[in-house]
C-alpha positions in Angstrom: -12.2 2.3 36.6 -15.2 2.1 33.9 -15.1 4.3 30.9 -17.7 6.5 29.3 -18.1 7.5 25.7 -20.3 10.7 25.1 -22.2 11.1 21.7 -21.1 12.4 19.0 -23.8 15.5 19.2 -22.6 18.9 19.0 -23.8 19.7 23.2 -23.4 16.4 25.1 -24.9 16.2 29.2 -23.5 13.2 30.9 -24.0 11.9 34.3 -21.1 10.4 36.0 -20.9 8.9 39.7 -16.9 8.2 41.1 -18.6 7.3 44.1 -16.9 3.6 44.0 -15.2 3.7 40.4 -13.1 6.7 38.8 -14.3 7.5 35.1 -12.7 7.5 32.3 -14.3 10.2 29.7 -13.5 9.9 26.1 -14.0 12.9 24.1 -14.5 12.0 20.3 -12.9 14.1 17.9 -14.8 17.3 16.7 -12.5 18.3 13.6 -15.6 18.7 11.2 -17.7 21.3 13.9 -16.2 24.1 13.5 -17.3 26.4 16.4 -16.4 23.2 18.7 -18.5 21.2 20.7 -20.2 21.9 24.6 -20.0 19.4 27.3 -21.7 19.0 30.4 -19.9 16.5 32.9 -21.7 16.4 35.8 -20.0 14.2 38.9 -23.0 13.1 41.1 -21.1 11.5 43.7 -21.7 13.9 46.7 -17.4 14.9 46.8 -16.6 17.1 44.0 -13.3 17.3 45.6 -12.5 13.7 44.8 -11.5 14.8 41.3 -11.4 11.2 40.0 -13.2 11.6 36.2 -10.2 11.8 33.7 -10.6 13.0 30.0 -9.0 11.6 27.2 -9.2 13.5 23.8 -7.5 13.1 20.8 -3.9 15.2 20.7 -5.4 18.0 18.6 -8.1 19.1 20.8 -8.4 21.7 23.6 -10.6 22.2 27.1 -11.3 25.6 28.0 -13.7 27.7 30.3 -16.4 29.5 29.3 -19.0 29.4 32.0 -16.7 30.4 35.1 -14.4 32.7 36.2 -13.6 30.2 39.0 -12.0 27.1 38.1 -9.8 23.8 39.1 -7.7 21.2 37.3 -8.3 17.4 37.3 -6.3 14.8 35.9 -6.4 15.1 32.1 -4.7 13.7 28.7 -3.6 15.6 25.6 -5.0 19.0 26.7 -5.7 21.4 29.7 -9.2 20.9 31.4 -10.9 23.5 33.0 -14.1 23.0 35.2 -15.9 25.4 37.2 -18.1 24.3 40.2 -21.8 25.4 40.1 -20.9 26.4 44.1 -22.6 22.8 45.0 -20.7 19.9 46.8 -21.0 17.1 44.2 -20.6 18.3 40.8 -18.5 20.4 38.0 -18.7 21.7 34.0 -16.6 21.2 31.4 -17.3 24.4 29.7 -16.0 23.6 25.9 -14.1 21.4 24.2 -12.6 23.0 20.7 -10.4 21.7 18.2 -6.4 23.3 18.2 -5.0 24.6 15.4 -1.6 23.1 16.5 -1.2 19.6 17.3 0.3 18.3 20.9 2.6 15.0 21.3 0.6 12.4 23.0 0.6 11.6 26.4 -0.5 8.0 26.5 -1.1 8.1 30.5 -4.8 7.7 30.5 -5.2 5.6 27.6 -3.2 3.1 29.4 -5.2 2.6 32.6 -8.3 2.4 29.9 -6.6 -0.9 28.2 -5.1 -2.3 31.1 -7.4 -1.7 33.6 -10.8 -2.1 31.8 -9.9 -4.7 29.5 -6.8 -6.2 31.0 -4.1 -6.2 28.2 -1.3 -8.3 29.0 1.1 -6.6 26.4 0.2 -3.2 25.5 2.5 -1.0 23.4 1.7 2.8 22.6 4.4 2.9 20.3 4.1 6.5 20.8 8.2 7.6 21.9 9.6 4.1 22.7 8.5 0.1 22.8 7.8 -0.1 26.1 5.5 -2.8 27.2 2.7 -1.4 29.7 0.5 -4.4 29.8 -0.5 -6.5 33.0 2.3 -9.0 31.9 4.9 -6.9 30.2 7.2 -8.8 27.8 10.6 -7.4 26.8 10.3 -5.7 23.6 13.3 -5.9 21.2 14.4 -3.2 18.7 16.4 -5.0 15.6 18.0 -2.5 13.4 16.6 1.1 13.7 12.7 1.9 14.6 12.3 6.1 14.8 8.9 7.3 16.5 7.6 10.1 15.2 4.2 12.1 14.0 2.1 11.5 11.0 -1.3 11.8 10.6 -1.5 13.8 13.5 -0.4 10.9 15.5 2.5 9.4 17.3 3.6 5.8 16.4 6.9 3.7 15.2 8.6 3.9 11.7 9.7 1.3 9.9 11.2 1.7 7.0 10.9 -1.7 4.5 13.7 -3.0 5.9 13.9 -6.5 6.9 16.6 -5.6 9.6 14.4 -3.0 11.2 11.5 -4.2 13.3 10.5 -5.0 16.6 9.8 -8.4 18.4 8.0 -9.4 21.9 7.3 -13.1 23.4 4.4 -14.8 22.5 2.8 -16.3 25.4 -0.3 -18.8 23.5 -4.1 -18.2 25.1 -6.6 -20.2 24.0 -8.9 -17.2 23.0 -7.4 -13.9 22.1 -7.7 -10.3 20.6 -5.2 -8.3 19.0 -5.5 -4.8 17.8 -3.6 -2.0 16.8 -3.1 1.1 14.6 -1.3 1.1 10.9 -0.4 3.7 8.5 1.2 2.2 5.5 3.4 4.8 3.4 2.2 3.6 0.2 0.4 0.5 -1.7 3.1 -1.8 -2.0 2.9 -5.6 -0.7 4.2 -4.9 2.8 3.6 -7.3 6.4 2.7 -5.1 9.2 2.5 -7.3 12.2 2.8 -11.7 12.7 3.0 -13.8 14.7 5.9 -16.7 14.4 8.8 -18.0 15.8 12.7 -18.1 15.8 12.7 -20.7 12.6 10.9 -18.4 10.8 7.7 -20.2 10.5 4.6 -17.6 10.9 1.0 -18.8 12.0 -0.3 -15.5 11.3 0.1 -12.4 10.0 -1.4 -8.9 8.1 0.0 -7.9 4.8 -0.8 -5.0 3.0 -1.4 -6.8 -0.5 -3.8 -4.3 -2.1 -3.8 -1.0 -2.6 -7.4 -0.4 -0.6 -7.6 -4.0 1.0 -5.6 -6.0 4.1 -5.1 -9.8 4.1 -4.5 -11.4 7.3 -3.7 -15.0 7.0 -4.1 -17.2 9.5 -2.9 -21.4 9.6 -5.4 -23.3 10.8 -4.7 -25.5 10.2 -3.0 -25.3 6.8 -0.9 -22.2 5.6 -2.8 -20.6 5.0 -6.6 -21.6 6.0 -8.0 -18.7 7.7 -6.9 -16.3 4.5 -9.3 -13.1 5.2 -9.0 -10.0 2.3 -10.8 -7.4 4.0 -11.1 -3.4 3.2 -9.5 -0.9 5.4 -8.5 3.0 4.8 -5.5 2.0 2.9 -2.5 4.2 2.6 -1.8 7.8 4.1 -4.7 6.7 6.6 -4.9 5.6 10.0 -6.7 2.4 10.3 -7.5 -0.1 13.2 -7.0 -3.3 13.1 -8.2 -5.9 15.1 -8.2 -9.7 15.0 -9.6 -12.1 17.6 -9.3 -16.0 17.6 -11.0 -18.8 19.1 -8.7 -21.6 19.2 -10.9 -24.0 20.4 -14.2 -23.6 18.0 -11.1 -22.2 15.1 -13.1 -18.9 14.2 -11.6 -15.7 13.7 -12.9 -12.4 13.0 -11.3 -9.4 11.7 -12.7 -5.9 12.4 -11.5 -2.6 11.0 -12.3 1.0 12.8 -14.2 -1.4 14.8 -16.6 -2.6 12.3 -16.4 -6.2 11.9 -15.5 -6.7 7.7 -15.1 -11.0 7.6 -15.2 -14.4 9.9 -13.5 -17.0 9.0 -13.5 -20.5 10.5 -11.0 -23.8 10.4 -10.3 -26.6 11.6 -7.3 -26.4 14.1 -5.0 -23.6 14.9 -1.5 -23.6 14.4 -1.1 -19.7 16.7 -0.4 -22.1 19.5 3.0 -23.2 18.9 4.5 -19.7 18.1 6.4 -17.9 20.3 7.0 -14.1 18.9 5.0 -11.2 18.0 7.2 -9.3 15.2 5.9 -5.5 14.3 7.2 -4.0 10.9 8.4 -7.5 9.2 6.7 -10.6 7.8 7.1 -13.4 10.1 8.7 -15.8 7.8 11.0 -12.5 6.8 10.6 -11.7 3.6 9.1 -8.4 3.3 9.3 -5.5 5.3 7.1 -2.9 6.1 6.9 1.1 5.2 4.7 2.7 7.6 3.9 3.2 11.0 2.1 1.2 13.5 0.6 2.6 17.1 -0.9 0.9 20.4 -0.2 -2.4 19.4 -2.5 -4.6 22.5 -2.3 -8.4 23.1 -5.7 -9.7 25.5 -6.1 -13.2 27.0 -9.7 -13.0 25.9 -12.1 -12.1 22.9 -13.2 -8.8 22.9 -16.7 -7.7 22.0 -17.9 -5.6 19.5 -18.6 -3.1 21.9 -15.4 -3.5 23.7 -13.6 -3.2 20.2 -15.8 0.0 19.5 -14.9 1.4 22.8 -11.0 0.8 22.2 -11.4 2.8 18.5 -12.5 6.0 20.4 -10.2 5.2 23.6 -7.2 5.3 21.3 -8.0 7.3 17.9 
């Protein structure tokens, strides 16, 4: 399955063949046009009834017809789709695509054959009702204390509340080249730890704190405590923001991107990542702060994404 991102323009014509592949559309968000934005999805494969293009939106937008009185569903995410065939054997329209006025609870379906079947997450967590692990290789996922999922922001995720009793932990399986990403909205500006990764004693090799007000630190040990120290700026609080890390544990560089733009590279000497067996959401690693905010598709891949790959999960899961 292969994915396709249209532009950002306010009428969009794109060109798909599910010939040997099903498509993945992601429609980006169209909150600032106001009278909505017209797509034209055409399916080139020679069976329009094969109805294998899916469409992911953003869980405050709609699909509707305008071109056709005759239509037919397709597999869809966060919205009804409506296309209408031109009376041809290979191809449909997507009439409109329009921002709602009310917003829908997200249905993470489609998002999750994007991340594990394009880029082959082996732990992904949407975070978006419960903490269950959807990834290649799920891991358990523990609940400690309380963690509530609920909407803010216009999107689904996992409360914690700056408690060092509530969080949530998963194995940590070491690859020698990873990426991590995921979604944070801290409540407010204090020092909080979002997301580490540690172990059982307590001992973190890395970690993201919010320690100012417009600006995330994620500290990494290699090999010291803490080496690969990165400040970076992000949305800071009442904002979404996405967060994403990769490491090379052989050459010891690590890069840190936010809303897929990459903001810092830092390199060292050795990696200490390797030993640690936990990911912990909502608490420091070495457990002393806790964090006030919520967190959303959390993802864990045995590789090192690309910018473009980073860029492509921003849209797939804004």
């Amino acid at each position: 399955m292969s994915a396709v991102y249209p532009s950002t323009l306010r009428t969009t014509t794109l060109l798909v063949n599910t010939l040997t592949t099903s498509k993945i559309i992601y429609l980006p968000a169209v909150s600032t046009i106001s009278t909505g934005k017209l797509f034209y999805i055409k399916d080139i494969c020679g069976n329009a009834a094969r109805s294998s293009i899916f469409i992911c939106t953003t869980g405050l937008d709609t699909l509707e017809r305008r071109l056709s009185t005759s239509f037919g569903y397709m597999s869809t995410n966060w919205g009804s789709l409506l296309l209408a065939s031109d009376g041809g054997t290979n191809w449909m329209v997507l009439q409109n695509y329009t921002r709602s006025l009310v917003s829908s609870p997200i249905n993470p379906i489609n998002v999750v054959a994007a991340i594990v079947t394009i880029f082959g997450a082996t732990s992904y967590l949407p975070l978006g009702t419960g903490s269950i692990d959807r990834g290649t290789t799920p891991q358990t996922v523990t609940t400690n204390g309380t963690v509530t999922y609920g909407l803010i922001g216009n999107k689904a995720g996992a409360y914690f509340n700056n408690s060092i009793a509530n969080y949530l932990t998963l194995p940590y399986t070491n690859q020698t080249n990873f990426t991590i990403c995921f979604w944070m909205y801290p409540i407010d500006a204090t020092y909080y730890t979002a997301f580490s990764i540690t172990n059982v004693s307590y001992a973190p090799a890395m970690q993201v704190d919010t320690a100012f007000q417009l600006a995330i630190s994620v500290l990494t040990a290699m090999p010291n405590m803490w080496t690969g120290f990165q400040t970076v700026p992000y949305g800071g609080p009442g904002v979404w923001s996405f967060i994403t890390i990769t490491l090379n544990q052989t050459t010891f560089v690590e890069q840190v991107y936010v809303n897929a733009v990459l903001q810092n590279t830092a390199t060292g000497t050795a990696s200490g990542v390797s030993t640690m067996t936990l990911f912990m959401l909502g608490k420091s690693g070495d457990n002393s702060r806790g964090y006030n905010g919520y967190l959303r598709q959390f993802a864990y891949f045995p590789t090192i994404l690309t910018g473009a790959q980073i860029s492509q999960l921003y849209f797939a899961t804004a």
